[in-house]
N, C-alpha and C positions, 0 to 999 in steps of 0.2 A: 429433883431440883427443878427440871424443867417442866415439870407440871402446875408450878405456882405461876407461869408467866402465860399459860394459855387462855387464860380467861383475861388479862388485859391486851392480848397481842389481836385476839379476835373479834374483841370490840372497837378498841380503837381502829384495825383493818376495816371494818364495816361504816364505824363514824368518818375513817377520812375517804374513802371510795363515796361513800354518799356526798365529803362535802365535795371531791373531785367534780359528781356528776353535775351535780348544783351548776358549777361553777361556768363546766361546759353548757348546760341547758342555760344560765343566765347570759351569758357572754356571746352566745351564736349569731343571736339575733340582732346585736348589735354589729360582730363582726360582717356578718352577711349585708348589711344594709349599708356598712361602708363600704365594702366592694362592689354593692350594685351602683351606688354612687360616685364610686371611683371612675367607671366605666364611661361616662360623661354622656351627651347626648346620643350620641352615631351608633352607640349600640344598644339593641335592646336584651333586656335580660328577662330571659322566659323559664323561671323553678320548675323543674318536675318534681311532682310530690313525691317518687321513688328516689331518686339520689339526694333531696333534700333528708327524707328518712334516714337513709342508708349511712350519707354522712354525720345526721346528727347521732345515731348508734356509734360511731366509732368515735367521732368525737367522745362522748360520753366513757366508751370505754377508756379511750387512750385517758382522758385527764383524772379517771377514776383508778387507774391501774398508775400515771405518774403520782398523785396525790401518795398513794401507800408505799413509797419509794423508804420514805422513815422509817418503818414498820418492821421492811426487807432490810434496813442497813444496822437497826440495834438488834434484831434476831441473828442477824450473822457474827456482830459481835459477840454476843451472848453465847453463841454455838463457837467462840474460835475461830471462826473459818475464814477472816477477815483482821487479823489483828491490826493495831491502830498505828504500830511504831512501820510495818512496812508500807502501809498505804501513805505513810509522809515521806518515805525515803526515796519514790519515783513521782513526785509530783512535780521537783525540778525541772526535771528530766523529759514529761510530761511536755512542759510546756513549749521547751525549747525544740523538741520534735517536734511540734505542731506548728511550729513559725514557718516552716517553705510552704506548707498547704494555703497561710495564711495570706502569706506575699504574693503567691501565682493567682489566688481566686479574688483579691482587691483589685480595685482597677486604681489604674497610675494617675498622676495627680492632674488636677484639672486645668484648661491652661486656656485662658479666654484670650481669642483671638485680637491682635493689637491693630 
């Protein structure tokens, strides 16, 4: 049975890792040039062609390997391994756990001097 699904599971993995890469190769060079921007007069920004490399490789990996994210979550359904009715049953639960993280790393409210 699961050999009818390998031949769309390995292309679409390749069509969305490619558009992942895309995306990160289209988008660096804008994100890079509002942060040299950002920086304002007083500093200067000096690229090394090594870590400009280095980072645009992982970029590319990182958004080519987020992209295929869909890929990994209907083959796990497919396979069982993941079923749908317990992944909604701690989503609750989920969220309200994550509320003290939420409150300690916000800062408190703004409060302009009178």
């Amino acid at each position: 049975m699961e050999r009818k699904f390998v031949g769309p599971f390995i292309g679409s993995a390749f069509v969305l890792f490619a558009a992942g890469a895309a995306f990160a190769y289209y988008v660096m060079p804008i994100g890079l040039n509002f942060l040299a921007t950002f920086l304002g007069g007083g500093a200067i920004y000096l690229p090394d062609i090594n870590s400009y490399l280095s980072f645009l490789l992982l970029l590319i990996v990182a958004f080519g390997l987020t992209f295929e994210l869909p890929v990994v979550i209907i083959l796990l359904g497919i396979l069982g391994t993941s079923p749908h009715g317990r992944c909604g049953a701690g989503a609750r639960g989920s969220g309200w756990g994550s509320s003290p993280p939420r409150w300690w790393s916000s800062p408190g409210p703004i409060r302009s001097p009178r």
